[in-house]
C-alpha positions as CSV (number, residue, x, y, z in Angstrom):
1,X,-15.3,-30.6,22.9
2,X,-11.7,-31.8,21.4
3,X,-10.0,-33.6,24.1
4,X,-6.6,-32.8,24.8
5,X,-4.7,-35.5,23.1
6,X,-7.0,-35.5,20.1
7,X,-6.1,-31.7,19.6
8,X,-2.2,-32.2,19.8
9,X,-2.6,-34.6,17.6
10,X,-4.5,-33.1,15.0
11,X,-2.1,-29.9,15.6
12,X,1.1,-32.1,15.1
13,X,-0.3,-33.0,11.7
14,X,-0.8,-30.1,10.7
15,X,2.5,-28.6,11.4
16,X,3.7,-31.3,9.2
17,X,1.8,-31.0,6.5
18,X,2.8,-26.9,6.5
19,X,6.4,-28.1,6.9
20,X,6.0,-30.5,4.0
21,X,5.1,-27.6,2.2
22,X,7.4,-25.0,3.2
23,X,10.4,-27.4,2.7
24,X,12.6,-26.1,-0.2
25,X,16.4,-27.4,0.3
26,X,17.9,-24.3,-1.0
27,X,16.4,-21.7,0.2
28,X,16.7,-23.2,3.4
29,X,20.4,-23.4,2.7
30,X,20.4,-19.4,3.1
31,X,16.9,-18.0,4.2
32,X,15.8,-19.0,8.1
33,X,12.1,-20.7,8.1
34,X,9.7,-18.8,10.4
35,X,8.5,-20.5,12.8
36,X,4.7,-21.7,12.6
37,X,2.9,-20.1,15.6
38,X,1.2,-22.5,17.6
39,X,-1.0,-20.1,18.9
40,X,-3.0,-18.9,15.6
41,X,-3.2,-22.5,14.9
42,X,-4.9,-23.3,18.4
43,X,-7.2,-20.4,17.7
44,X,-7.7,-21.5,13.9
45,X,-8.6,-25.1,14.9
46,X,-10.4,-24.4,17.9
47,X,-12.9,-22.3,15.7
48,X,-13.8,-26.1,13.6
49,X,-14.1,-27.5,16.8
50,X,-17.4,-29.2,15.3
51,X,-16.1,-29.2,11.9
52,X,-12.7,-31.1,11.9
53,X,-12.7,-32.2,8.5
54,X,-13.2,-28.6,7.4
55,X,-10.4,-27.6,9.3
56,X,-7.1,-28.0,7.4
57,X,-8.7,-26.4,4.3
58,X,-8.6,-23.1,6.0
59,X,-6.0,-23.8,8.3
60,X,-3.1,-24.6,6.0
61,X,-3.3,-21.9,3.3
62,X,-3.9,-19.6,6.6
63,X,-0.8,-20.4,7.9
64,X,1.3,-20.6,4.1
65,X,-0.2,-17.0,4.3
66,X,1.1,-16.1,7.7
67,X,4.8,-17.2,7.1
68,X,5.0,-15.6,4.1
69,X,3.7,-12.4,5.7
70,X,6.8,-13.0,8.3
71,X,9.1,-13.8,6.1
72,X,8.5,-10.5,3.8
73,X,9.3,-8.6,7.6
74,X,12.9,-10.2,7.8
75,X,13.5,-8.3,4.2
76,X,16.5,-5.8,5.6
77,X,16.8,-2.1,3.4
78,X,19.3,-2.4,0.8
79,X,22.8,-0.5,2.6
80,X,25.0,0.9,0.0
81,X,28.2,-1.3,1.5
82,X,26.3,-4.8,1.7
83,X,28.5,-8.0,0.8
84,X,27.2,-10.5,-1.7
85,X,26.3,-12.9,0.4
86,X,23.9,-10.7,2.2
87,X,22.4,-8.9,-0.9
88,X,21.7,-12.7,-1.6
89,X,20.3,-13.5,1.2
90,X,17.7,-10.2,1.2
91,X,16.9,-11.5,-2.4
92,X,16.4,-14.8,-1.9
93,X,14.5,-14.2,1.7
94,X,12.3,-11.8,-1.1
95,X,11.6,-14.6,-3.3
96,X,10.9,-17.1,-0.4
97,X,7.9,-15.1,0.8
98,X,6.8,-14.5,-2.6
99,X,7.2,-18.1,-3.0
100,X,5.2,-19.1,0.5
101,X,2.5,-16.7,-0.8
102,X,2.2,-18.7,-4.4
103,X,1.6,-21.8,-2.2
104,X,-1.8,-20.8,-0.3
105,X,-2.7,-19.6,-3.9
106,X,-2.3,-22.9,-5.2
107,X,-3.2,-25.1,-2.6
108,X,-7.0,-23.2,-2.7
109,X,-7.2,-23.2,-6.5
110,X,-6.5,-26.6,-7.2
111,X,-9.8,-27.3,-4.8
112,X,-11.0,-24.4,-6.8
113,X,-12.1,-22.4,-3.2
114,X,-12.4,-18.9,-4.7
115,X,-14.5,-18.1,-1.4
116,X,-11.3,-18.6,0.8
117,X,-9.0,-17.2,-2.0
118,X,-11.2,-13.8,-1.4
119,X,-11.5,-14.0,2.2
120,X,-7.4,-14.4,2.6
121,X,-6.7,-11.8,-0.2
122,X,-9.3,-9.8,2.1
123,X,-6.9,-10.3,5.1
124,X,-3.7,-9.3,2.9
125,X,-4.7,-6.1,1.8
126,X,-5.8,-4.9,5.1
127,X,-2.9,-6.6,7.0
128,X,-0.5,-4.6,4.8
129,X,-2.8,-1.6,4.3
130,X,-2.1,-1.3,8.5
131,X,1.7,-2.2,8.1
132,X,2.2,0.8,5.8
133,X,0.3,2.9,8.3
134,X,2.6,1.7,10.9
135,X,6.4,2.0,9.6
136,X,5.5,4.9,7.7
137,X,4.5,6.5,11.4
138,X,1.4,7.9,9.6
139,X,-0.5,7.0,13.1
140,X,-1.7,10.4,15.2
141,X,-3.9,8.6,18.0
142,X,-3.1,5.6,20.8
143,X,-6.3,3.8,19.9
144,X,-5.8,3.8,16.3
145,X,-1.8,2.5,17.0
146,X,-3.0,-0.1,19.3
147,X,-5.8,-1.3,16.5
148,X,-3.8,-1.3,13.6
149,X,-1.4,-3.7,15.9
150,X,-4.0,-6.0,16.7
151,X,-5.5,-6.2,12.8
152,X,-2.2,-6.9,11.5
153,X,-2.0,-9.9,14.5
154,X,-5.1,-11.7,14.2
155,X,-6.9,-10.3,10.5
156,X,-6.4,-14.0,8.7
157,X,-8.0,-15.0,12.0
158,X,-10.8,-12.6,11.8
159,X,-11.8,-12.8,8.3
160,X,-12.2,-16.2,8.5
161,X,-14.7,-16.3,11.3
162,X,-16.9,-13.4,9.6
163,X,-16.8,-15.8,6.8
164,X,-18.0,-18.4,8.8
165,X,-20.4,-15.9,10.8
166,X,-18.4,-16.5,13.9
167,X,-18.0,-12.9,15.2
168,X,-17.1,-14.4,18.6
169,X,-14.0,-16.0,17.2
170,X,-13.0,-13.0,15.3
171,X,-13.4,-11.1,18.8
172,X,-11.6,-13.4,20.3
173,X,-8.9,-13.8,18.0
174,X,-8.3,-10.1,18.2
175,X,-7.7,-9.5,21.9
176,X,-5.8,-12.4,21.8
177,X,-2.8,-11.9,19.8
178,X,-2.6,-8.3,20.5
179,X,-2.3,-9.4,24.0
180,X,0.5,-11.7,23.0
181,X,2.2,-9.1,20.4
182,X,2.3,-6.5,23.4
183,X,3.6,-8.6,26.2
184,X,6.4,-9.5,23.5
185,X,6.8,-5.7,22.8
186,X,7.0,-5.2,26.3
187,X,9.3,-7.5,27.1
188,X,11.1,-6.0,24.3
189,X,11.2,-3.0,25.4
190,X,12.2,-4.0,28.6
191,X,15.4,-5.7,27.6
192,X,16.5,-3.6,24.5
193,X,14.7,-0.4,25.8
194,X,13.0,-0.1,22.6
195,X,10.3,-2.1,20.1
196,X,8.2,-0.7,17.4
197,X,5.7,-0.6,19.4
198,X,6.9,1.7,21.7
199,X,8.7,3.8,19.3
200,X,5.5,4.5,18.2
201,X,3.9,5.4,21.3
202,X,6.8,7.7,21.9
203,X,6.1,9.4,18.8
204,X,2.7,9.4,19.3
205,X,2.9,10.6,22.8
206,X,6.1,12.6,23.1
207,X,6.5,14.1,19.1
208,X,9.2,16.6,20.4
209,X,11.3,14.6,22.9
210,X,14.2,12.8,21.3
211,X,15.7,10.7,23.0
212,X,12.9,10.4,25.7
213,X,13.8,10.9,29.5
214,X,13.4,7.9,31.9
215,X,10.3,8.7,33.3
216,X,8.6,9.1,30.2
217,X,9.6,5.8,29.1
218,X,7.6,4.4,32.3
219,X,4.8,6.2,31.2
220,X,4.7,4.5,28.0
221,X,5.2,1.1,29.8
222,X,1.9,2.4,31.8
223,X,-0.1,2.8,28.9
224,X,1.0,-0.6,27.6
225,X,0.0,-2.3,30.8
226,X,-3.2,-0.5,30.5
227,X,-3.9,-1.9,26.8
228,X,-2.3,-5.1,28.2
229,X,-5.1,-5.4,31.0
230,X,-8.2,-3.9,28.8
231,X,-7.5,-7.8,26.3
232,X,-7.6,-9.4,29.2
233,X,-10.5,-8.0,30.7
234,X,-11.8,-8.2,26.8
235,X,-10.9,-12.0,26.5
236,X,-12.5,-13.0,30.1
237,X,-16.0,-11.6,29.2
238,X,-16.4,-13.3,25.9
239,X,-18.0,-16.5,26.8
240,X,-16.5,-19.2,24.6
241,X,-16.5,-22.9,25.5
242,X,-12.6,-23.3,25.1
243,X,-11.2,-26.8,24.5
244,X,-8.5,-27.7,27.4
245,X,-5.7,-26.6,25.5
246,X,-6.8,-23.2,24.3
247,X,-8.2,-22.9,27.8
248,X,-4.7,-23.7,29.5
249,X,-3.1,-20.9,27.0
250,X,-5.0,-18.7,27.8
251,X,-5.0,-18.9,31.3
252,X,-1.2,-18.6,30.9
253,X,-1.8,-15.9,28.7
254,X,-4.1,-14.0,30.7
255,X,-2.1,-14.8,34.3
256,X,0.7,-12.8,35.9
257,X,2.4,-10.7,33.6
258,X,5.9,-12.5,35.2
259,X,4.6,-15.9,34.3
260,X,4.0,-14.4,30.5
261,X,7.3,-13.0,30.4
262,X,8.7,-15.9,31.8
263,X,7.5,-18.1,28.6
264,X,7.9,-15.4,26.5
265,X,11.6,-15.5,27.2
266,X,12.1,-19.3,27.1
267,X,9.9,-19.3,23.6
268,X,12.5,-16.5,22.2
């Protein structure tokens, strides 16, 4: 098992190495980086936990993939009374996930991995496939809304472990961050009063109440708890030998919902 301090180390690198490759003076001039999240590369390098030298040539196109992925969300609709400077920025914040994309391309084809190119391509179409499903509120059922979340969350994730034959991983991965994406949407919710997530549920749930009432909005915080509870339940019967760190995450993760929220809130 990775020891602690071996596995911040070796995540610390790799955060720079992604940085190193993200870093474009320009388009940072104009167009915010995303954040890496920490998380999918706990999970990621936790899965090579035998196999550290394998690691970072799955890890850092993974992640190149992610953040352009993110970056393509920040893309605003084009307003009919937009100033220059922000018709620039939509452009260029365009470009710069177009431009994130190219560089997981790259970084696999000059080791010429057309296995990993497939299995990440894989993981594009179905990540967007679900994204389409999802702002295009072409989603008639709870369970389906709540899946197609937790594909576009964790399918780089999953793809890779059925390509390594780790199901487990996969598994895991997948209760995982859709726990995380719905305590954020909750805590969302609770600040704003609305997320996509619960838009959704509220079309889902309520198609002919507009705005809905109060007590209709804590119904759709109960079903969230609900989903909320069945990934933790989901996560604590898979029996993975976590290293310490994914194992202290995860208890955080999988704790109170206050202390969640409370990180959640300091992370944002």
């Amino acid at each position: 098992m990775i020891r602690l301090k071996s596995i911040v180390t070796k995540m610390a690198m790799l955060k720079e190495q992604i940085e190193r490759f993200l870093h474009h003076p320009y388009l940072l001039q104009h167009v915010p980086l995303q954040p890496i999240d920490e998380d999918r590369m706990l999970l990621s390098l936790s899965m090579f936990e035998n196999e550290q030298e394998e690691a970072d040539s799955y890890i850092v196109p993974m992640m190149l993939v992610q953040i352009a992925l993110d970056t393509h969300d920040e893309v605003t609709n084009s307003l009919p009374n937009q100033t220059d400077d922000e018709l620039k920025t939509r452009q260029l914040t365009v470009l710069a996930g177009d431009l994130y994309s190219g560089l997981y391309y790259d970084y696999l084809a000059k080791r010429n991995d057309l296995a990993t190119i497939h299995v990440l391509a894989e993981a594009i179409k179905e990540i967007n496939e679900h994204k389409i499903r999802l702002y295009q509120k072409d989603i008639s059922k709870l369970e389906s809304l709540f899946h197609s979340i937790a594909v576009i969350e964790s399918s780089l994730i999953a793809k890779i472990g059925e390509h390594l034959s780790r199901p487990v991983w996969s598994k895991f991965a997948y209760h995982y961050l859709l726990l995380k994406r719905l305590i954020r949407e909750k805590e969302q919710f609770i600040q704003h009063g609305t997320s996509v997530l619960f838009e959704q549920m509220a079309t889902i749930v309520f198609p002919k109440n507009k705005p809905i009432a109060k007590e209709q909005k804590h119904y759709l915080s109960h079903i969230c708890n609900r989903y909320i509870e069945h990934c933790k339940k989901e996560l604590l019967s898979l029996s993975l030998d976590c290293n310490e760190l994914l194992h202290m995450r995860l208890t955080e993760l999988i704790g109170s919902f206050s202390v969640a929220v409370k990180k959640t809130v300091e992370e944002g």
